[in-house]
TORZARO-262122 format. One record per atom (N, C-alpha, C): residue number from 1; x, y, z. Coordinates in steps of 0.1 Angstrom, whole numbers, always signed. Layout:
<nodes>
 num     u     v     w
 NUM     X     Y     Z
...
</nodes>
This chain:
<nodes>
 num     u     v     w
   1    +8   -12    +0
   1    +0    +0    +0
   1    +9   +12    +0
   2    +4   +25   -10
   2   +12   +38    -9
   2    +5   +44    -7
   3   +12   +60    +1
   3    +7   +67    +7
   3   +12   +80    -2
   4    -4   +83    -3
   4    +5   +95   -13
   4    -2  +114   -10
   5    +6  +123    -8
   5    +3  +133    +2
   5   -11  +137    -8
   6   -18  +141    -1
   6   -29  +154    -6
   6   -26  +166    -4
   7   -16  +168    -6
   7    -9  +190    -7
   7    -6  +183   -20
   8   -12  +194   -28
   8    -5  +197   -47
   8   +10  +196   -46
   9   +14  +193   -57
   9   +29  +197   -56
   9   +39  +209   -52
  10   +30  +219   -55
  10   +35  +235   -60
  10   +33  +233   -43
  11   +24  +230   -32
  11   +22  +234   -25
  11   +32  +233   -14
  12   +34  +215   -18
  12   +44  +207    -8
  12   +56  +213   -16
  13   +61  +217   -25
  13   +77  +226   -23
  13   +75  +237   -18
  14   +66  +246   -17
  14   +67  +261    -9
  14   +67  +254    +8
  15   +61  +246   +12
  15   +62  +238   +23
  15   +78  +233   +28
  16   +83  +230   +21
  16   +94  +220   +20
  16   +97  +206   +23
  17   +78  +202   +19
  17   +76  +193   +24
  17   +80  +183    +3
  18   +82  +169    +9
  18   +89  +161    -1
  18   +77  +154   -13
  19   +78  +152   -25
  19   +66  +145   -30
  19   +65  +131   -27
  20   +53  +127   -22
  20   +49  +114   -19
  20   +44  +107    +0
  21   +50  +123    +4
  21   +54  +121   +14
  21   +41  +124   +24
  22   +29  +118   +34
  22   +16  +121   +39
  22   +24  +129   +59
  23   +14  +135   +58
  23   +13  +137   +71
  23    +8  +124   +81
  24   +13  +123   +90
  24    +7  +114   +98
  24    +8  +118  +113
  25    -1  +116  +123
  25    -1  +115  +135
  25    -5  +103  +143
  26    -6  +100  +157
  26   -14   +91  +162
  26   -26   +87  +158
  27   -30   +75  +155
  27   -42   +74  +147
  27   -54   +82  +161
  28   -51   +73  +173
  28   -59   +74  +179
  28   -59   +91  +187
  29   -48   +92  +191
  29   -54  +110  +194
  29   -59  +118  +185
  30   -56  +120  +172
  30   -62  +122  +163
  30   -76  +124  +159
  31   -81  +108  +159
  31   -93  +105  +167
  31  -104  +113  +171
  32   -97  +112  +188
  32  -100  +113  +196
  32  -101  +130  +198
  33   -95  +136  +195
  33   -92  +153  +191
  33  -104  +155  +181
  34  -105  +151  +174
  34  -117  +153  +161
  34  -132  +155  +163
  35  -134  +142  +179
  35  -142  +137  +183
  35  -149  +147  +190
  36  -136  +152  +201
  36  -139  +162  +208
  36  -145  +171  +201
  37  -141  +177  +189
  37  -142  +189  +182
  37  -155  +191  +174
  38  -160  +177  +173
  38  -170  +176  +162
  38  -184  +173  +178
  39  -180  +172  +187
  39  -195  +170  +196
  39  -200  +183  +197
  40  -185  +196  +200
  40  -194  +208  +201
  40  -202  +215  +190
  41  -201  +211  +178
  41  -207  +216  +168
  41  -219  +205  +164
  42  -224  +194  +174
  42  -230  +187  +167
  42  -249  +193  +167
  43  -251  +194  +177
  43  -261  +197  +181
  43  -267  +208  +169
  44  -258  +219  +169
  44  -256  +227  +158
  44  -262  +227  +144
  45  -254  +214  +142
  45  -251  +213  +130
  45  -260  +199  +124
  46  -272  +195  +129
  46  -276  +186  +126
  46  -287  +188  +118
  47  -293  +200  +124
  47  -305  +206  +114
  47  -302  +214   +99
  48  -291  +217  +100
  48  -284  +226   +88
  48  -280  +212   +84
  49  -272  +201   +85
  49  -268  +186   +76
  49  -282  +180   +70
  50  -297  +182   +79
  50  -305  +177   +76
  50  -309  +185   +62
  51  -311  +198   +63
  51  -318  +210   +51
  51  -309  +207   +40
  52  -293  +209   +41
  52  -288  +205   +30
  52  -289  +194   +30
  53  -290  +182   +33
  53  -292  +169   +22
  53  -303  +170   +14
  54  -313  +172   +21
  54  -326  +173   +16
  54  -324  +179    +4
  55  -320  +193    +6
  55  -322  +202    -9
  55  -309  +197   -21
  56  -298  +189   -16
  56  -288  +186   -24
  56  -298  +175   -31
  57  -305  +166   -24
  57  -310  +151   -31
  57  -318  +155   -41
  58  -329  +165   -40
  58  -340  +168   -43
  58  -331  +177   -56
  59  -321  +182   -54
  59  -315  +185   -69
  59  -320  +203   -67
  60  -327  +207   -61
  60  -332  +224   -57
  60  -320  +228   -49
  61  -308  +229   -49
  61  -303  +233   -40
  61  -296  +246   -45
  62  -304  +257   -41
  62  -300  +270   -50
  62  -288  +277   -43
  63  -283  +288   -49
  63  -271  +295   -43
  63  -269  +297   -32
  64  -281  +302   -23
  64  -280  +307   -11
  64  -277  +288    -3
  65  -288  +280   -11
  65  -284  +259    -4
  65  -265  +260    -4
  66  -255  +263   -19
  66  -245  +262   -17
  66  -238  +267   -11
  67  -245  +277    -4
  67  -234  +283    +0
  67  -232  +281   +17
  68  -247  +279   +22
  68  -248  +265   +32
  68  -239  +254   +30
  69  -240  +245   +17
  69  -233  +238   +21
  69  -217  +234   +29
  70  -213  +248   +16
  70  -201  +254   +16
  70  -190  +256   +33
  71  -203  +266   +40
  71  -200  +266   +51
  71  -202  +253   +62
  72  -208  +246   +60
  72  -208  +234   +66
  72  -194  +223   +69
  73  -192  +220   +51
  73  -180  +217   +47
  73  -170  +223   +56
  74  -167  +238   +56
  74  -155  +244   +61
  74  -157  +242   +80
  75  -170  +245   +86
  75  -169  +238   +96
  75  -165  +224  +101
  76  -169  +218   +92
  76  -165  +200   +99
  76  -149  +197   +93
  77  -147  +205   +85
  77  -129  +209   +84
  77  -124  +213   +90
  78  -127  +223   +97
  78  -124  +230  +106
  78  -121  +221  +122
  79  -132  +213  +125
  79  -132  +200  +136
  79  -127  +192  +132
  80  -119  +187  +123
  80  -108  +180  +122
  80  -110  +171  +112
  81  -122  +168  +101
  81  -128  +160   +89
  81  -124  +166   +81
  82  -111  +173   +79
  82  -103  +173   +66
  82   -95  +164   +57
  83   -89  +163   +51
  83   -81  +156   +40
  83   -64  +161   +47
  84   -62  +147   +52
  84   -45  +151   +57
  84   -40  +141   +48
  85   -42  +128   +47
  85   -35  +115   +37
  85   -45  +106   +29
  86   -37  +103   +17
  86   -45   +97    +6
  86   -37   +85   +10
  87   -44   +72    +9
  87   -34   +55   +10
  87   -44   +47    -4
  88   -30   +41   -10
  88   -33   +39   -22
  88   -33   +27   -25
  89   -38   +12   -27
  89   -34    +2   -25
  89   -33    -4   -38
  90   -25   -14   -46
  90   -26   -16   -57
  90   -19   -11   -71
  91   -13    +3   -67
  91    -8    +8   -78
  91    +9    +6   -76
  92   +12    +4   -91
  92   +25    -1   -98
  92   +28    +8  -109
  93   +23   +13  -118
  93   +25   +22  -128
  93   +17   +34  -132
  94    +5   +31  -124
  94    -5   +46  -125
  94    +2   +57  -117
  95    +8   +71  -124
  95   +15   +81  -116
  95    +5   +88  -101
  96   +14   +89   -92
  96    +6   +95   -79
  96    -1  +110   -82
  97    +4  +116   -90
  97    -2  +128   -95
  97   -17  +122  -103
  98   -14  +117  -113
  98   -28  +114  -118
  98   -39  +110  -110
  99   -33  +102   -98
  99   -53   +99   -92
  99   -51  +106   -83
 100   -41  +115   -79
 100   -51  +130   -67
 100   -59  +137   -80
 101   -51  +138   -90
 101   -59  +149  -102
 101   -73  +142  -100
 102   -75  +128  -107
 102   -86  +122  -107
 102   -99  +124   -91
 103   -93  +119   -78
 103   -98  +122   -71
 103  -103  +138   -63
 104   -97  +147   -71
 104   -97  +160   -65
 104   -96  +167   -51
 105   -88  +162   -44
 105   -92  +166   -33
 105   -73  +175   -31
 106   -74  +182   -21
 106   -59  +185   -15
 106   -63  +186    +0
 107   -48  +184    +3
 107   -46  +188   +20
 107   -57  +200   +25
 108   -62  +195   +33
 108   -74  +203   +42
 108   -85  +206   +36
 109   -89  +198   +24
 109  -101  +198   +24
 109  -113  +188   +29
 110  -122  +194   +35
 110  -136  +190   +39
 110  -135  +176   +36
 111  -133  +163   +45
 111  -136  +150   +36
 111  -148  +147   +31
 112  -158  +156   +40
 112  -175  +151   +36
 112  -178  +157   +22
 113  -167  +164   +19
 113  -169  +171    +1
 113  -168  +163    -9
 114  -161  +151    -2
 114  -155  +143   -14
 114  -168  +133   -23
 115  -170  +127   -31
 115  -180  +121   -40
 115  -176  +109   -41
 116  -174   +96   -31
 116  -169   +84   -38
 116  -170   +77   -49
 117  -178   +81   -53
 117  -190   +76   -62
 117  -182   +79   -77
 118  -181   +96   -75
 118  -172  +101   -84
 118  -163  +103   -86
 119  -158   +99   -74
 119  -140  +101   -76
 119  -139   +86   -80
 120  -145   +75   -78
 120  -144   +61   -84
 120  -148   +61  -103
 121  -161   +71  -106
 121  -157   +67  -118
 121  -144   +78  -124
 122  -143   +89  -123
 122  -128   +96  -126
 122  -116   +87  -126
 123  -113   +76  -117
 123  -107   +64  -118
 123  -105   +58  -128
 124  -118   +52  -132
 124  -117   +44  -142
 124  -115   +54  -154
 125  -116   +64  -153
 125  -111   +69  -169
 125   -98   +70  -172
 126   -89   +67  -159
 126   -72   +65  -164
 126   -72   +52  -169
 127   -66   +56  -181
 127   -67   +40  -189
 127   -61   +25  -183
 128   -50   +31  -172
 128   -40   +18  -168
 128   -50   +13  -156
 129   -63   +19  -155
 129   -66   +10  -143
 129   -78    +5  -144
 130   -84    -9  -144
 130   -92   -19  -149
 130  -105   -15  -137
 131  -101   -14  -126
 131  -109   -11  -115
 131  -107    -4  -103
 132  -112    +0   -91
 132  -112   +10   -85
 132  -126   +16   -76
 133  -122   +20   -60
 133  -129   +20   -51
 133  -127   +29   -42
 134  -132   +38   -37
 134  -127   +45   -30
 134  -137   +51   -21
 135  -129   +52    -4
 135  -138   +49    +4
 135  -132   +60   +15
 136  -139   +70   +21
 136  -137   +79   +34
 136  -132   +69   +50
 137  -122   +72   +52
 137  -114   +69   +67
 137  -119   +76   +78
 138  -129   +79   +85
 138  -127   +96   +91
 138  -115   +91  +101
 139  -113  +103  +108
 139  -117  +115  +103
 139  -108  +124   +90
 140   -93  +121   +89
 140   -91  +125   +79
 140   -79  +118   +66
 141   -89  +104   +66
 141   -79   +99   +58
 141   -86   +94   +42
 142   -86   +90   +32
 142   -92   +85   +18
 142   -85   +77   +12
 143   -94   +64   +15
 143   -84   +46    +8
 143   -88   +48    -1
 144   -81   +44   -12
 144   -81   +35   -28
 144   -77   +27   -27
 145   -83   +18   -37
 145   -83    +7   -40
 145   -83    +6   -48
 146   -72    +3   -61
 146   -74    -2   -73
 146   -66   -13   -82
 147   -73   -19   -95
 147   -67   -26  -104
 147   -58   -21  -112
 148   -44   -26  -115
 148   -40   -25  -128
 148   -48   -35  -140
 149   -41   -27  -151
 149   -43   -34  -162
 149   -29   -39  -164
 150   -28   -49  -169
 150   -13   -59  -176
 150   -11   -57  -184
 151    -5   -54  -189
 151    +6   -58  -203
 151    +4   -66  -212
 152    +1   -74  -221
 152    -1   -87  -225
 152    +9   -89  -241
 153    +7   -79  -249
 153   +13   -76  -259
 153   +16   -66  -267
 154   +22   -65  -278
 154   +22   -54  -286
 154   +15   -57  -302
 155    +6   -47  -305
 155    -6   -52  -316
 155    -3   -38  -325
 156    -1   -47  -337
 156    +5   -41  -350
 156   -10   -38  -356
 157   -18   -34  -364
 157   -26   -30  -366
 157   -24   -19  -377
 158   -26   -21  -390
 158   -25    -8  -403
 158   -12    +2  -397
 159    +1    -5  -392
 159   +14    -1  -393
 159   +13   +10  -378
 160    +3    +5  -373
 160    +4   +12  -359
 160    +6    +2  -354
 161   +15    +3  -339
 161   +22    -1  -328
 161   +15    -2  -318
 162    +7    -4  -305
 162    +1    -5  -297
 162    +4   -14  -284
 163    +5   -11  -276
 163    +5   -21  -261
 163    -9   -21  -254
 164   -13   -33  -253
 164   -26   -38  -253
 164   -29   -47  -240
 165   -36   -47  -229
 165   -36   -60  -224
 165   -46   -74  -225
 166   -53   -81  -219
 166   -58   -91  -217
 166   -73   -88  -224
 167   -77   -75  -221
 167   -90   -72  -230
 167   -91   -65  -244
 168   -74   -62  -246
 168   -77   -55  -260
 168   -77   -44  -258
 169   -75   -37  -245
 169   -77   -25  -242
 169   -64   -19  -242
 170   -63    -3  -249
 170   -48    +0  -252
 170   -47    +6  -243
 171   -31    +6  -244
 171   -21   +13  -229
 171   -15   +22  -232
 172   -15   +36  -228
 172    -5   +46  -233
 172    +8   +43  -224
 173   +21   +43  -233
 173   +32   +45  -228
 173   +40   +53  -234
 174   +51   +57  -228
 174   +60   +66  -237
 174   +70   +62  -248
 175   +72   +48  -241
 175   +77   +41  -251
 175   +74   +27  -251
 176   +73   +18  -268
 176   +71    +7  -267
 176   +86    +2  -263
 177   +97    +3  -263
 177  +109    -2  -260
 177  +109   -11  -247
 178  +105    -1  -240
 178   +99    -7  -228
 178  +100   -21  -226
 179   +92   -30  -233
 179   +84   -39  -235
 179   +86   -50  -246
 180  +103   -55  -243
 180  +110   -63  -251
 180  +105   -71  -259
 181  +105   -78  -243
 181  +100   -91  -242
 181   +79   -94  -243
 182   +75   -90  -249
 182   +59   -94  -250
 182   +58   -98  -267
 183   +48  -105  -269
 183   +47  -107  -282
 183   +43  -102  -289
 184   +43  -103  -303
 184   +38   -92  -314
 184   +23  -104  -320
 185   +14   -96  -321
 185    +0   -97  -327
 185    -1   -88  -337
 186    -6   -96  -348
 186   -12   -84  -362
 186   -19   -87  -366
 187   -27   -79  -367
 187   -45   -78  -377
 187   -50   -69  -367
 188   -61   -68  -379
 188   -73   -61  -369
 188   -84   -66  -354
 189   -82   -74  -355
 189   -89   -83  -343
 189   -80   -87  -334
 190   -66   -84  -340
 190   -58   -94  -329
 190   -55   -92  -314
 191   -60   -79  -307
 191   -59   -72  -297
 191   -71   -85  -287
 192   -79   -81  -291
 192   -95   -88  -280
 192   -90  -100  -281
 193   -84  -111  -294
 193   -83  -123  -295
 193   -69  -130  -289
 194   -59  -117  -288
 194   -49  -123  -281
 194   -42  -128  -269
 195   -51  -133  -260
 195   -54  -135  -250
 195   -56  -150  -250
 196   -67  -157  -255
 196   -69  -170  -260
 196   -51  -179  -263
 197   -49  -171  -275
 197   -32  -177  -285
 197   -23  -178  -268
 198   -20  -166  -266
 198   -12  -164  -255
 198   -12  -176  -242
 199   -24  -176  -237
 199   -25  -186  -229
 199   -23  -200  -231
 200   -26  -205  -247
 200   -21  -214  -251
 200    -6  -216  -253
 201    +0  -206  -255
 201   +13  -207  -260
 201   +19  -206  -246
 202   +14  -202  -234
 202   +22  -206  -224
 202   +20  -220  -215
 203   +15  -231  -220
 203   +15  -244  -221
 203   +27  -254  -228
 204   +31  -243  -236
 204   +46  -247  -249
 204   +57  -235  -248
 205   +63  -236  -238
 205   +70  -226  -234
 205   +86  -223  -249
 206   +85  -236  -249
 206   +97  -240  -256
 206   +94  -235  -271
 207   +82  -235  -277
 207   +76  -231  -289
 207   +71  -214  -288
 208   +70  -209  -275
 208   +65  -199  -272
 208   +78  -185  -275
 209   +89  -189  -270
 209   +99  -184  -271
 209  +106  -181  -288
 210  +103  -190  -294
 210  +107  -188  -311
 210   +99  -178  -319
 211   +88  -176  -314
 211   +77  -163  -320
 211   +83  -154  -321
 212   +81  -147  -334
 212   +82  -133  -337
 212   +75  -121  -338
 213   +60  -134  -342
 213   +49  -126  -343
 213   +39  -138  -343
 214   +24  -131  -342
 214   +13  -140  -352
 214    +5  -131  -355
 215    +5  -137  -365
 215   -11  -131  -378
 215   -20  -133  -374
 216   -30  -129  -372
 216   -44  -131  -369
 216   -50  -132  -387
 217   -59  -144  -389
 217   -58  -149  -405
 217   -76  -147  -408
 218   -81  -143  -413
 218   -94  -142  -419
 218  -105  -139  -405
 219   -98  -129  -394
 219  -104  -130  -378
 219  -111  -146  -374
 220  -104  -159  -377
 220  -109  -170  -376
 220   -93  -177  -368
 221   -79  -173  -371
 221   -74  -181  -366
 221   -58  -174  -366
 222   -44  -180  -362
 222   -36  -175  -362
 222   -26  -182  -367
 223   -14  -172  -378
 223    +0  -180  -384
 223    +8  -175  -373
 224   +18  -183  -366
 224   +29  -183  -366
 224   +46  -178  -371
 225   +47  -170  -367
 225   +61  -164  -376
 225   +74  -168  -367
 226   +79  -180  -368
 226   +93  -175  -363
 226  +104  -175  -364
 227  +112  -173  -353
 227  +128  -171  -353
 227  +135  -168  -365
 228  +137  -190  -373
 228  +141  -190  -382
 228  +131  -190  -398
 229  +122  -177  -397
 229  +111  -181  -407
 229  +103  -190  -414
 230   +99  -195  -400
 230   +88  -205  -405
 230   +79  -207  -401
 231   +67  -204  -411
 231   +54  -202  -405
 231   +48  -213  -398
 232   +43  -210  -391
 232   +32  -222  -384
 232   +18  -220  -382
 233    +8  -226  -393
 233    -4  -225  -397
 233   -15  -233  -381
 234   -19  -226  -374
 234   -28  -229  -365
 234   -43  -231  -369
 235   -50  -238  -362
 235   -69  -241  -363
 235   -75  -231  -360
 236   -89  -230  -364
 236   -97  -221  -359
 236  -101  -225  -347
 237  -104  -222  -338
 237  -106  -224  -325
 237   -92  -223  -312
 238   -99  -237  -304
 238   -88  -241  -295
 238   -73  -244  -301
 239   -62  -239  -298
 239   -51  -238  -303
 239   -45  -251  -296
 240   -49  -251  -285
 240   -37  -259  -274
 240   -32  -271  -275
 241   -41  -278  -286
 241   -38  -292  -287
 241   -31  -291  -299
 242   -32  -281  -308
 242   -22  -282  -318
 242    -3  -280  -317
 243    -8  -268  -311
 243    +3  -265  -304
 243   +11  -274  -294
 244    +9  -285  -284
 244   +10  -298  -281
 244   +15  -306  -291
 245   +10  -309  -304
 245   +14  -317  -308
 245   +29  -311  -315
 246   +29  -297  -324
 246   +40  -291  -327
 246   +51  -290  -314
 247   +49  -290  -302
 247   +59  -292  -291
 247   +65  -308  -292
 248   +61  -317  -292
 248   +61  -326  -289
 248   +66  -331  -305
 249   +68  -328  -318
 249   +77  -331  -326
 249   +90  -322  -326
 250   +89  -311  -321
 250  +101  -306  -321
 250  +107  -311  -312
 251  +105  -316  -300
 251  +112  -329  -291
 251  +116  -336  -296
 252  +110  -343  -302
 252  +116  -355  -310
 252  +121  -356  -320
 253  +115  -343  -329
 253  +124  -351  -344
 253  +130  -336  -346
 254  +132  -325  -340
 254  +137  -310  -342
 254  +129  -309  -355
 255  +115  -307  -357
 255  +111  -303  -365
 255  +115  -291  -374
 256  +113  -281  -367
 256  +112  -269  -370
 256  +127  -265  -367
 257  +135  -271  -367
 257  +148  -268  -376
 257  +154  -276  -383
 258  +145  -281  -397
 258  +148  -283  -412
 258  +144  -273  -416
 259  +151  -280  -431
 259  +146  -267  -442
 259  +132  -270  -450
 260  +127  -263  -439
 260  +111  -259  -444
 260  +105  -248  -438
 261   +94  -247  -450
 261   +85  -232  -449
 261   +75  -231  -441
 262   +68  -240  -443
 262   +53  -243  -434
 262   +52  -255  -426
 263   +47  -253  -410
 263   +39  -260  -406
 263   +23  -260  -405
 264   +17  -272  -409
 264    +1  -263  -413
 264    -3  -280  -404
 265    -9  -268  -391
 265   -13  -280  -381
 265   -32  -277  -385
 266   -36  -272  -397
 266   -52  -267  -391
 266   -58  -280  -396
 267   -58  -295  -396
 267   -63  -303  -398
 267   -58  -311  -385
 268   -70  -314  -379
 268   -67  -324  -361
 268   -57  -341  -362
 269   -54  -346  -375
 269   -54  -362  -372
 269   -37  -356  -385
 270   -31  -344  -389
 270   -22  -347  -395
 270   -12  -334  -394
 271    -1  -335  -401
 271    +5  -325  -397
 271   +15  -322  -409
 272   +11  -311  -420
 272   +17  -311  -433
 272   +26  -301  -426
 273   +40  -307  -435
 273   +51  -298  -439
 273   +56  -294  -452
 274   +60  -277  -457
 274   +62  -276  -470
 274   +75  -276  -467
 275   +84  -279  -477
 275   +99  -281  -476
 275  +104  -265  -483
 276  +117  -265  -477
 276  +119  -252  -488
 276  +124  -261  -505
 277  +127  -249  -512
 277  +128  -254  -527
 277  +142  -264  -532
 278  +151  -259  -522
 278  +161  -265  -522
 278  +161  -278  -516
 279  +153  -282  -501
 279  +149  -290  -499
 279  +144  -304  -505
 280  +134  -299  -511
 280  +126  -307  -522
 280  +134  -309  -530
 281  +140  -301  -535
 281  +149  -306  -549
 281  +156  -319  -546
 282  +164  -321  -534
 282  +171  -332  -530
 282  +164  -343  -525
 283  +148  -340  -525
 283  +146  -356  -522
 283  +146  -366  -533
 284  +144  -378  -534
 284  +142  -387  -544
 284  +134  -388  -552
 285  +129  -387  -565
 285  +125  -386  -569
 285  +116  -396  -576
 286  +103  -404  -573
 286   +94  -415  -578
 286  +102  -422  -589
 287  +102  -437  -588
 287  +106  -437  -599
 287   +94  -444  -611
 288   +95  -438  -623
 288   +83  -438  -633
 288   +85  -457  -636
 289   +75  -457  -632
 289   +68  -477  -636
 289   +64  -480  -649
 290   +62  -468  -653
 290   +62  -476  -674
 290   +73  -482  -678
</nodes>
């Protein structure tokens, strides 16, 4: 879990305070201080909490309602239901700037201002995060909770480049370099469908590693491209048993390093190989029975 300050940046250098860095005190005096501070204003403040909800729900809540609210807010800030620390649980690559932006809040503001509701969907609109929850601590703290999204591959698509994960959903990065090691997918479908191939191909580790790429072929199925250029023609459907079987000849007989062009596994009971030209030329040739 990270803890990530609620003072702006601009604010925490005039401060000299560090980025990343939350205030903290005893949980419990803290507390217990807040407690104090929020009984003398309760009595107060229960009929004015009542009038604004009412007029906030009811959607009538006119200038003179906001500006009630307003003051309300800065009172229960005031007794200690401010915004002192944001804790973050989950995040790996989403920057700490981006979900205070998304959640809007800074140091010492009102926590009862906050919108979980809305600061959860503002979440989901950073692309790197799949999900996300966010929930008031009183008196002044605000959990998150969220998903990444993974990595899965890099999707060629009409000479565009793309980092994609598990749903096909794109990932902004600054760079694809990044991201050596993932595999290459191409066509137009191959983003949503690459997910299926992938999981198959990590069943054949040893076949998985020679890829250079795969084609996505008539959005029905996938070629294989590798290492030493040679295609490997896959079924429509379930890959895994084909792929099984192509493992399990390269065990045994090092298939796929002769000199040939194609392996075409898309028939279940056989398994054609094209030779290269030079290949063929040196096998034997029938001999004619006339």
């Amino acid at each position: 879990m990270r803890s990530l300050s609620a003072e702006p940046d601009a604010a925490r250098r005039r401060s000299g305070g560090s980025t990343g860095t939350s205030v903290r005190r005893k949980p419990m005096a803290r507390r217990q201080a807040a407690a104090l501070r929020m009984g003398g204003i309760a009595l107060g403040g229960i009929a004015v909490f009542g009038l604004v909800a009412a007029l906030w729900t009811s959607g009538t809540l006119s200038a003179a309602g906001q500006g009630i609210h307003g003051a309300v807010m800065n009172v229960t800030a005031a007794a200690g239901f401010s915004v002192q620390e944001v804790l973050v649980e989950g995040r790996r690559s989403v920057d700490g700037g981006v979900i205070m932006a998304a959640l809007g809040v800074g140091r010492g503001d009102p926590i009862f201002d906050l919108d979980p509701a809305a600061a959860q969907a503002a979440l989901l609109e950073i692309p790197w995060i799949r999900s996300a929850s966010v929930e008031r601590r009183l008196p002044d703290t605000i959990f998150v909770r969220i998903e990444e999204r993974v990595p899965l591959a890099l999707w060629q698509n009409n000479q565009k480049f793309s980092l994609v994960d598990r749903d096909g959903h794109v990932l902004p990065v600054q760079s694809l370099a990044d991201y050596p090691d993932l595999p290459m997918v191409v066509g137009g479908d191959a983003a949503e469908t690459a997910s299926t191939l992938i999981d198959g191909l990590s069943k054949t580790p040893d076949i998985a590693r020679r890829i250079k790429s795969a084609m996505r072929v008539g959005g029905r199925r996938w070629d294989l491209m590798l290492d030493n250029h040679v295609t490997v023609k896959l079924p429509d459907g379930d890959v895994t048993a084909a792929l099984a079987r192509l493992d399990e000849a390269q065990r045994k007989d090092s298939v796929l390093d002769r000199d040939i062009l194609v392996v075409d596994l898309r028939m279940a009971d056989r398994m054609v190989i094209q030779l290269t030209p030079a290949a063929a030329a040196q096998r034997p040739q029938p001999k004619d029975k006339t």
